[in-house]
N, C-alpha and C positions, 0 to 999 in steps of 0.2 A: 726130522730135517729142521733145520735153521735155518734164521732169517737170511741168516748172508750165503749159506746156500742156494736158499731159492732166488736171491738177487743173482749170485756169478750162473746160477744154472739159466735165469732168464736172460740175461746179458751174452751168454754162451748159444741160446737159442736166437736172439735176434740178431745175433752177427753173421752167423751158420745157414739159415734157414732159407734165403732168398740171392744167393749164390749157392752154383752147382758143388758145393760138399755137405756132406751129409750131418746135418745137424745133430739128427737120434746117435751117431755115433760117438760125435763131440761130445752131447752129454754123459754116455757112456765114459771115454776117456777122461776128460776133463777131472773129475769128480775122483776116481782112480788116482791120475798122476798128483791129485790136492792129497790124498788119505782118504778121502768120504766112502770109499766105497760106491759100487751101484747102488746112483737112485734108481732101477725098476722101469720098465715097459709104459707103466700105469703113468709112472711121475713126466715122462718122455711125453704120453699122449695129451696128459694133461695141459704143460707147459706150452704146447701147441695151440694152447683158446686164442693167443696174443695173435699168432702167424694167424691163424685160419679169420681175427676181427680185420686184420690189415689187409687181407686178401678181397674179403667183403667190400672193404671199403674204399678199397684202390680201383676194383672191377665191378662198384656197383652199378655200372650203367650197361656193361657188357652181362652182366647177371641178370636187369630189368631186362634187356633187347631180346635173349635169349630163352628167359620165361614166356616174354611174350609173342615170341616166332615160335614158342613150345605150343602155348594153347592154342593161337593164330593157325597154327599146321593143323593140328587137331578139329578146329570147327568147322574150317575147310574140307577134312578129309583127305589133305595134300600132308604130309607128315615133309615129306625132302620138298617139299613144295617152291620154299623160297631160301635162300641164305642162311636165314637168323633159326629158322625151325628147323635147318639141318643141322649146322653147326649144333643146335641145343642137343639133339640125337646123338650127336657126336660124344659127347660130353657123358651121356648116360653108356652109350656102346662101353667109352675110355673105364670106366668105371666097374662096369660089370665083374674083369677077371680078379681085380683086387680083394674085389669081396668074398670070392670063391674061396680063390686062395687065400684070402686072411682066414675065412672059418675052416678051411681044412686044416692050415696051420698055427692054429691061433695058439696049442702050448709051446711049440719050438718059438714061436716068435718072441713070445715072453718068458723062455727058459734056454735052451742050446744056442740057440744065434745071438745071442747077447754075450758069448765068450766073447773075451778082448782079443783072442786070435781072428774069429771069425771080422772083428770090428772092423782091425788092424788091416786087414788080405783086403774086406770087401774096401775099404779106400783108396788103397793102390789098385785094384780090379778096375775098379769106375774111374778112374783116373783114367788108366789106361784104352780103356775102353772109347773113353770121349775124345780122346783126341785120334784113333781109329777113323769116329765115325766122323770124327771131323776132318781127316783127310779123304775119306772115302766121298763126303758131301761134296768136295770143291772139288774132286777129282772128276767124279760122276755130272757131278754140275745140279742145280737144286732147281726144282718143277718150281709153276707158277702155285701163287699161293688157293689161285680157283681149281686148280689138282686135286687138293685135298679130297679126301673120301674115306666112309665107314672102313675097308680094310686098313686106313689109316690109324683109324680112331682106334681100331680091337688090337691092331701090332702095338700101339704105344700104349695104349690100356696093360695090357700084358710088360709094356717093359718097367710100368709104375710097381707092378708087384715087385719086382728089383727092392724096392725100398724098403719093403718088410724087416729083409735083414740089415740091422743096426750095422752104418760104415757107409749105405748106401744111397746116395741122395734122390730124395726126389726128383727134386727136380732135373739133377742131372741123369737119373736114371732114365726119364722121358725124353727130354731134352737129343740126347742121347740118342734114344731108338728113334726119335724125329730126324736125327740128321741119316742113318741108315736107310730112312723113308725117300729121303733128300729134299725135307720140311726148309724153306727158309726159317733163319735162325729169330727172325721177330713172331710169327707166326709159330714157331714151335714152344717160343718161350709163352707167351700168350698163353698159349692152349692150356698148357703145362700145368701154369698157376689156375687156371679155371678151372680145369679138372679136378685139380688137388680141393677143390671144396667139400666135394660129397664124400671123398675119402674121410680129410681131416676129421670130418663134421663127424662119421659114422664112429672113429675110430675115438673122436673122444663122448661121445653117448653112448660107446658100451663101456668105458672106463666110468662115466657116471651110474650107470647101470650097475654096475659087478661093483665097486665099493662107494658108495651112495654119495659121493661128493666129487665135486669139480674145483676141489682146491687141491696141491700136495702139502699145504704147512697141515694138513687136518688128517694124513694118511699114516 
């Protein structure tokens, strides 16, 4: 890879990644429609250290609150006890099925679902999808935001795995299953990016793991 690859690939991820379309597929295309061919799963996870520092650092006060209504439940022995140590529960529940499903799936994800076909379909899919679930939300009408709850967290946990396959965004993939919840749309996007932490973070510690670097100009 080249230097001016890894700039249009990083400029392709930070335009992509924090609006509901799917960055991982961007860079898939992207790179294609130049000649470059696929840069690879690895290089996709990687290029995500930038999204997953700015998520950190946008929500690090929502990160501090939620740690510490994490431990605060726990010393208690009240885990849902109060707000801050639910919602942190919330966040681990959201979490849970991503990881299932990435270690069940983890060679399709870096091998068959990165066809351009697959990219192409899951784009228009999610597309389509969101604006479903966004007439279904205004039609249905959307609960208060103290509604919220664990069968919340494991439905939109579940619709995060959406995003495995390259085309599908994150965040819209959640975002998404939040309005089907009938999440308001501040409090779904909120959750969204917070969740996306422990994914992000796992998904590139086993790219560091499996080829012993967290750069792509060194792969």
């Amino acid at each position: 890879m080249t230097i001016i690859e890894a700039i249009v690939l990083g400029l392709v991820q930070g335009l992509t990644e924090f609006i509901p379309i799917s960055s991982t597929g961007h860079l898939k295309l992207v790179p294609e429609l130049l000649g470059w061919g696929d840069p690879g799963a690895a290089i996709s996870a990687v290029i995500q250290f930038g999204t997953i520092l700015a998520v950190i650092i946008y929500f690090f006060r929502d990160i501090v609150r939620l740690t510490v209504g994490f431990f605060r439940g726990l010393v208690a022995r009240a885990p849902f006890g109060d707000p801050d140590s639910r919602e942190a529960w919330y966040v681990i529940f959201a979490t849970i099925p991503i990881v299932i499903v990435g270690v069940l799936l983890k060679d399709a994800i870096e091998g068959v679902f990165r066809s351009t076909w697959i990219v192409t379909f899951q784009l228009v899919f999610i597309a389509i999808l969101m604006q479903v679930a966004e007439a279904y939300a205004h039609r249905t009408g959307f609960r208060a935001r103290g509604d919220f709850n664990a069968k919340d967290a494991w439905i939109i946990g579940a619709g995060q795995c959406i995003a495995l396959i390259p085309g599908s965004s994150r965040s819209g993939s959640t975002i998404m299953t939040a309005l089907f919840r009938r999440v308001p749309h501040d409090y779904a996007a909120r959750f969204s990016f917070v969740m996306s932490i422990p994914a992000i973070t796992a998904a590139r510690a086993r790219i560091q793991a499996k080829f012993g670097t967290g750069w792509p100009l060194e792969m």
